[in-house]
PQR file with spaces between the fields and no chain letter, atoms N, CA, C, O and H, PARSE charges and radii, in Angstrom:
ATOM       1  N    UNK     1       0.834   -1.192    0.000 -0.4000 1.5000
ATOM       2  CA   UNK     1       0.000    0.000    0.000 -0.0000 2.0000
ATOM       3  C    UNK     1       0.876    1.251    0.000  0.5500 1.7000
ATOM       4  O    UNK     1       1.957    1.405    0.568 -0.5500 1.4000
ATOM       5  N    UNK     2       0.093    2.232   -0.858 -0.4000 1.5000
ATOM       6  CA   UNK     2       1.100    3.482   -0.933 -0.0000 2.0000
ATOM       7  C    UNK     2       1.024    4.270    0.222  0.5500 1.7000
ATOM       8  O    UNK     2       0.024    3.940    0.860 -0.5500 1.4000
ATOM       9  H    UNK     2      -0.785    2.107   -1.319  0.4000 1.0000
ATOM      10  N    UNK     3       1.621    5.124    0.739 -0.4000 1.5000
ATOM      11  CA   UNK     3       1.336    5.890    1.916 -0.0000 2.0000
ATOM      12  C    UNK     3       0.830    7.094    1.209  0.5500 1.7000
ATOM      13  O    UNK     3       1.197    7.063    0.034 -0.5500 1.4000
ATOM      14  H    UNK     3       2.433    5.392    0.222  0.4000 1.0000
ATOM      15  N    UNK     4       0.076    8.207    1.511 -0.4000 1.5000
ATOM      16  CA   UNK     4      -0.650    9.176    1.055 -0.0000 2.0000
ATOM      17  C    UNK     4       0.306   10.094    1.921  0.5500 1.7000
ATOM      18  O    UNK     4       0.860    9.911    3.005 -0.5500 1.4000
ATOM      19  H    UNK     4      -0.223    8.233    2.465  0.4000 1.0000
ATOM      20  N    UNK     5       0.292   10.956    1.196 -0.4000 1.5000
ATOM      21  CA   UNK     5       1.007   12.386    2.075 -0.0000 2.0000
ATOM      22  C    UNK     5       0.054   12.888    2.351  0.5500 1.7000
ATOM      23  O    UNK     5      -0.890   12.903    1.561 -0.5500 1.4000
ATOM      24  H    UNK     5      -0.157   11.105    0.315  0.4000 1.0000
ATOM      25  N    UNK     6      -0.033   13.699    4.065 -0.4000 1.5000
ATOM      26  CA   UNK     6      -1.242   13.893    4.287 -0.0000 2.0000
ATOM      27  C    UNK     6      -0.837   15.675    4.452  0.5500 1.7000
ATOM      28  O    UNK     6       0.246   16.149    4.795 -0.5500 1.4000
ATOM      29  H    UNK     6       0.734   13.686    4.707  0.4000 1.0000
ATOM      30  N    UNK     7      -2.079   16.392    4.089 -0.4000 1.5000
ATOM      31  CA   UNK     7      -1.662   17.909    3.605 -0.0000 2.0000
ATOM      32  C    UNK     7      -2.773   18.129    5.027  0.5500 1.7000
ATOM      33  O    UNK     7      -3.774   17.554    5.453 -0.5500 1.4000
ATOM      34  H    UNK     7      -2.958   16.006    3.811  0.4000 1.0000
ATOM      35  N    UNK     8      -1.668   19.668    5.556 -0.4000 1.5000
ATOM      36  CA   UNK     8      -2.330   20.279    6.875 -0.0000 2.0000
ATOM      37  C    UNK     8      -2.122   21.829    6.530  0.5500 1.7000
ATOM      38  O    UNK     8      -1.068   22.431    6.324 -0.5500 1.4000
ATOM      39  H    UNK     8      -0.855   20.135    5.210  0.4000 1.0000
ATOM      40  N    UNK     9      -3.408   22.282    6.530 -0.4000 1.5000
ATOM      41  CA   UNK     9      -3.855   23.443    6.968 -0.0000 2.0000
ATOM      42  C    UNK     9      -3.407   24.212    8.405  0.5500 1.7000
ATOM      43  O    UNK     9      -3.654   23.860    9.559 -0.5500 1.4000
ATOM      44  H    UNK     9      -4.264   21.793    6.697  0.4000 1.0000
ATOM      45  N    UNK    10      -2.911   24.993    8.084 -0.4000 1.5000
ATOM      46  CA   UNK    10      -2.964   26.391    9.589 -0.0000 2.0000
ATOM      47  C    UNK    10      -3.589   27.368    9.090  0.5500 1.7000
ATOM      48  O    UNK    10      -3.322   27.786    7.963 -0.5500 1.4000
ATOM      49  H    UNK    10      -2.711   25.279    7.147  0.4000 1.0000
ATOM      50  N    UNK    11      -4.382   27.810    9.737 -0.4000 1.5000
ATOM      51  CA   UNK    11      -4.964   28.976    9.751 -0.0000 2.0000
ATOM      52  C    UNK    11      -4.575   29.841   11.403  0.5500 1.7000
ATOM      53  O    UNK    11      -4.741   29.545   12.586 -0.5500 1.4000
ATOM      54  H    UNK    11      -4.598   27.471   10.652  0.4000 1.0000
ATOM      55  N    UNK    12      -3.999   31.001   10.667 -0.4000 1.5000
ATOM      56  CA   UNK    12      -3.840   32.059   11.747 -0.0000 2.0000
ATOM      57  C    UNK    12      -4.483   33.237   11.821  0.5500 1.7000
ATOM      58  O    UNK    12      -4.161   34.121   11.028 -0.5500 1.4000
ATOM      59  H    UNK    12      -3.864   31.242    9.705  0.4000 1.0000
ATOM      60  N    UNK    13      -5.471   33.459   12.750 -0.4000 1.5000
ATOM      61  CA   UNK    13      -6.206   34.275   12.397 -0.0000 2.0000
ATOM      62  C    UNK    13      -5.764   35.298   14.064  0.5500 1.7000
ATOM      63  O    UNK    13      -4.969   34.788   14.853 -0.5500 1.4000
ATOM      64  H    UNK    13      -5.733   32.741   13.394  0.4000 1.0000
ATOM      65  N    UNK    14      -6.353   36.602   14.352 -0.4000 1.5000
ATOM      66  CA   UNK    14      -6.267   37.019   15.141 -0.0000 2.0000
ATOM      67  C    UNK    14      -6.050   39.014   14.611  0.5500 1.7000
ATOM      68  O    UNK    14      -5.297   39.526   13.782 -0.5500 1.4000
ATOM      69  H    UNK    14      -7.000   37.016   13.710  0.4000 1.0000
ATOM      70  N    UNK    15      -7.108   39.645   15.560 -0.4000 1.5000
ATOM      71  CA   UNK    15      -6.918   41.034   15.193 -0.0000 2.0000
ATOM      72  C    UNK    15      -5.679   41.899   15.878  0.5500 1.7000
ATOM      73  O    UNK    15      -5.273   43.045   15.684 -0.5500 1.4000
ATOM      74  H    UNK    15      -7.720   39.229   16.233  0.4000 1.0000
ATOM      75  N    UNK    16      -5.224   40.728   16.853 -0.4000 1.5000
ATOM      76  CA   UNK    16      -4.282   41.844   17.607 -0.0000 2.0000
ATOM      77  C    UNK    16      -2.961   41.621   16.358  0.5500 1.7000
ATOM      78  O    UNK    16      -2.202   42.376   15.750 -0.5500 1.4000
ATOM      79  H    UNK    16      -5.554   39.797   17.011  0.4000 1.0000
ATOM      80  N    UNK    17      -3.106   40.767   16.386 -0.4000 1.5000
ATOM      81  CA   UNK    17      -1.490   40.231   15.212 -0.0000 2.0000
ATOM      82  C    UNK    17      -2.059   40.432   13.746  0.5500 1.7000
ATOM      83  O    UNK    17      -3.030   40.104   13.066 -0.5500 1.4000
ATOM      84  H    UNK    17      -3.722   40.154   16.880  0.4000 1.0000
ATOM      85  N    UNK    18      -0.205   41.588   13.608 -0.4000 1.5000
ATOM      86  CA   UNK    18      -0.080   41.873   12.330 -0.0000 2.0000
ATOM      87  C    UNK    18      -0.141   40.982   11.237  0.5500 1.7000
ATOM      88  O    UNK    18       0.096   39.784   11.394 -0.5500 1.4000
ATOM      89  H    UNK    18       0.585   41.854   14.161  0.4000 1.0000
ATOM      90  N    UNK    19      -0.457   41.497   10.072 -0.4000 1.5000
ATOM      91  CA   UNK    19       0.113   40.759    8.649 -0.0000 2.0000
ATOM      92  C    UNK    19       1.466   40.005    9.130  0.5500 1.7000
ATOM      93  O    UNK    19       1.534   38.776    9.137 -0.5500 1.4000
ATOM      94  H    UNK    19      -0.650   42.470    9.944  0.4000 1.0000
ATOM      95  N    UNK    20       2.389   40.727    9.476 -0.4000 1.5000
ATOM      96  CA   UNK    20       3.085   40.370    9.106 -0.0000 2.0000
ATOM      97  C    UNK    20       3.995   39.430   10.078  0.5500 1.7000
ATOM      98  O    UNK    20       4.972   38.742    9.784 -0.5500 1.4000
ATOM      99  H    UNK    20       2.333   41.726    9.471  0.4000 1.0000
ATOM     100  N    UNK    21       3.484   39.588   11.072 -0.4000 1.5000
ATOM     101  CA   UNK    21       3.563   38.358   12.156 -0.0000 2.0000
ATOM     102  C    UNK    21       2.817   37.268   12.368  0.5500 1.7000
ATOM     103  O    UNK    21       3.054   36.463   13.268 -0.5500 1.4000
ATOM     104  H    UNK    21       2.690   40.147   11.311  0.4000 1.0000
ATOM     105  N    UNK    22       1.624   37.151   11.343 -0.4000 1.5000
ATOM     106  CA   UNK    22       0.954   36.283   10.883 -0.0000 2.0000
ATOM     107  C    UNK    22       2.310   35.284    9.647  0.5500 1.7000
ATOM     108  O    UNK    22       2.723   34.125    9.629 -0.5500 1.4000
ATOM     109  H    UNK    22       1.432   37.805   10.611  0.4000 1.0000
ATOM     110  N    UNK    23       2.575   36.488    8.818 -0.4000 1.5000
ATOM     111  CA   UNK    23       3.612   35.315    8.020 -0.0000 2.0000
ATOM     112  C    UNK    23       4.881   35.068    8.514  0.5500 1.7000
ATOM     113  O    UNK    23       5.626   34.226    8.015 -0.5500 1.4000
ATOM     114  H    UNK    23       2.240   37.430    8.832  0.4000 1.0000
ATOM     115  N    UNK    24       5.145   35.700    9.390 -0.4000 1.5000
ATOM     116  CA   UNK    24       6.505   35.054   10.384 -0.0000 2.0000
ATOM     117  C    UNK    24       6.129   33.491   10.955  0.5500 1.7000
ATOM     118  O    UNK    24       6.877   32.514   10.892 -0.5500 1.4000
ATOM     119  H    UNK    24       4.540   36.384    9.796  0.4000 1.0000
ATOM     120  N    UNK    25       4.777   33.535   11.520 -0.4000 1.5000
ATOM     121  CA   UNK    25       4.630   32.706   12.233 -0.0000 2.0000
ATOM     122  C    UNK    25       4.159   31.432   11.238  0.5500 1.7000
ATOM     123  O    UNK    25       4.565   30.277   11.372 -0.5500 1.4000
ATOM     124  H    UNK    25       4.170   34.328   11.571  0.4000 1.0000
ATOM     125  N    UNK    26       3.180   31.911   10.175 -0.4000 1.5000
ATOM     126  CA   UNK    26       2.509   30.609    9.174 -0.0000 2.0000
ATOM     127  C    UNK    26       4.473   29.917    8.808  0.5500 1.7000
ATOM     128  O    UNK    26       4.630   28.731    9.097 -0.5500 1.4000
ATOM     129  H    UNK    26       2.851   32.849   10.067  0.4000 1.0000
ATOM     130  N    UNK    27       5.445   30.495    8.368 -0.4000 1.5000
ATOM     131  CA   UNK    27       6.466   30.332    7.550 -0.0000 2.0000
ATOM     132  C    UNK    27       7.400   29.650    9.028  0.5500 1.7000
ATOM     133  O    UNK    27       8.117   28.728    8.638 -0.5500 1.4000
ATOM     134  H    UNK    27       5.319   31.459    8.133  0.4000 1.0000
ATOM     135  N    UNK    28       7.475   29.785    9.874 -0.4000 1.5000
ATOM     136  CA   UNK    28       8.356   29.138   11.349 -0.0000 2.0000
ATOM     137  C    UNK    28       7.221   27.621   11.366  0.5500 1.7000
ATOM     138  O    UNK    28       7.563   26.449   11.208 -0.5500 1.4000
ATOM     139  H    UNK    28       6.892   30.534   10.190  0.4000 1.0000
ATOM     140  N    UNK    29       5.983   28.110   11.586 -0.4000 1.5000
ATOM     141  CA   UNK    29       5.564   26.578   11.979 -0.0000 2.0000
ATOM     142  C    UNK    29       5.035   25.926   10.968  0.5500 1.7000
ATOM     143  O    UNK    29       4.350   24.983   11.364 -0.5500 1.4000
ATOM     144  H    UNK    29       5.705   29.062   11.715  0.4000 1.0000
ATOM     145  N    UNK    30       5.088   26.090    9.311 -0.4000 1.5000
ATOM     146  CA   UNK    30       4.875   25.460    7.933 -0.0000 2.0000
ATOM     147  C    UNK    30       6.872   24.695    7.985  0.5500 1.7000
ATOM     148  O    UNK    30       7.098   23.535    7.641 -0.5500 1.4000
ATOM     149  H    UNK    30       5.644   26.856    8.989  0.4000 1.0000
ATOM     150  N    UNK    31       8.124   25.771    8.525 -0.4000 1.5000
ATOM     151  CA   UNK    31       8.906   24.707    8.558 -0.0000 2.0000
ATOM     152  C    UNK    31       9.219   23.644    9.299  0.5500 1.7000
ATOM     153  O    UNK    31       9.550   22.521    8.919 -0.5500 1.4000
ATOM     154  H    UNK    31       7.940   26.713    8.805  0.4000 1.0000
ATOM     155  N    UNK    32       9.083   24.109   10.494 -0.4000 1.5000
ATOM     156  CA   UNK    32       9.093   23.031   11.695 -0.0000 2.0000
ATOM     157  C    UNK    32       8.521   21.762   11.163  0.5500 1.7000
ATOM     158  O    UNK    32       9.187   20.726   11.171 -0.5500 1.4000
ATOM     159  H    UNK    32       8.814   25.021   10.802  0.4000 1.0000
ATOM     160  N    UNK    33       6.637   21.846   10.448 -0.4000 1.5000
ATOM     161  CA   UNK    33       6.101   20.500    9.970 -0.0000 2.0000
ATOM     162  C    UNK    33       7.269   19.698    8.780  0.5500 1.7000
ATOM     163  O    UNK    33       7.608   18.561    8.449 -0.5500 1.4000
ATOM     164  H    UNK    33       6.096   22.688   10.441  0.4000 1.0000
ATOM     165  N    UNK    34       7.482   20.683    8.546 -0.4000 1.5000
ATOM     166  CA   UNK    34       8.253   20.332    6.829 -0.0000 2.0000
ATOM     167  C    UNK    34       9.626   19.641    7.726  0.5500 1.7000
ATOM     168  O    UNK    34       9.869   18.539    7.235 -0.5500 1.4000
ATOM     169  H    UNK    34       7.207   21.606    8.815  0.4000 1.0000
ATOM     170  N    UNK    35      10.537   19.952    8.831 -0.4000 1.5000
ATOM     171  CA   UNK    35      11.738   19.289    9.143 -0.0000 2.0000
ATOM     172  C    UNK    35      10.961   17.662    9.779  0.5500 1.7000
ATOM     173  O    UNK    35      11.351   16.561    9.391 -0.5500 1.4000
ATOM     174  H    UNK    35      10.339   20.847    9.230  0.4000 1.0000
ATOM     175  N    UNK    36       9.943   17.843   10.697 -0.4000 1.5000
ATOM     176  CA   UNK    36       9.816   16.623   11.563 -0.0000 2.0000
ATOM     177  C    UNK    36       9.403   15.684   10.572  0.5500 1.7000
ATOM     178  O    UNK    36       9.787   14.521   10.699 -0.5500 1.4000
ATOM     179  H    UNK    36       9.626   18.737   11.012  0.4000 1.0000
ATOM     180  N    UNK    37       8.093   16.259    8.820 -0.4000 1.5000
ATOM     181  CA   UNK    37       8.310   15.113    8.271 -0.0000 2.0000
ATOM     182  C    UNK    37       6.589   14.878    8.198  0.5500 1.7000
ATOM     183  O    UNK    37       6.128   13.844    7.716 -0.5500 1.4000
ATOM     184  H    UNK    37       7.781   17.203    8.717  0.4000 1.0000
């Protein structure tokens, strides 16, 4: 059987946090998933 890569969504939402600490943070914990795998 093949293994399926399984695709995960984050959503960061929040009014106190900027744009742009929104993409600090999507881009730190999109790599973290991407090193463990």
């Amino acid at each position: 059987m093949k293994r399926r890569r399984q695709v995960k969504y984050i959503f960061v939402t929040g009014g106190v946090v900027s744009s742009l600490g929104k993409g600090i943070t999507s881009a730190s914990i999109g790599l973290l998933l991407k090193l463990r795998g």
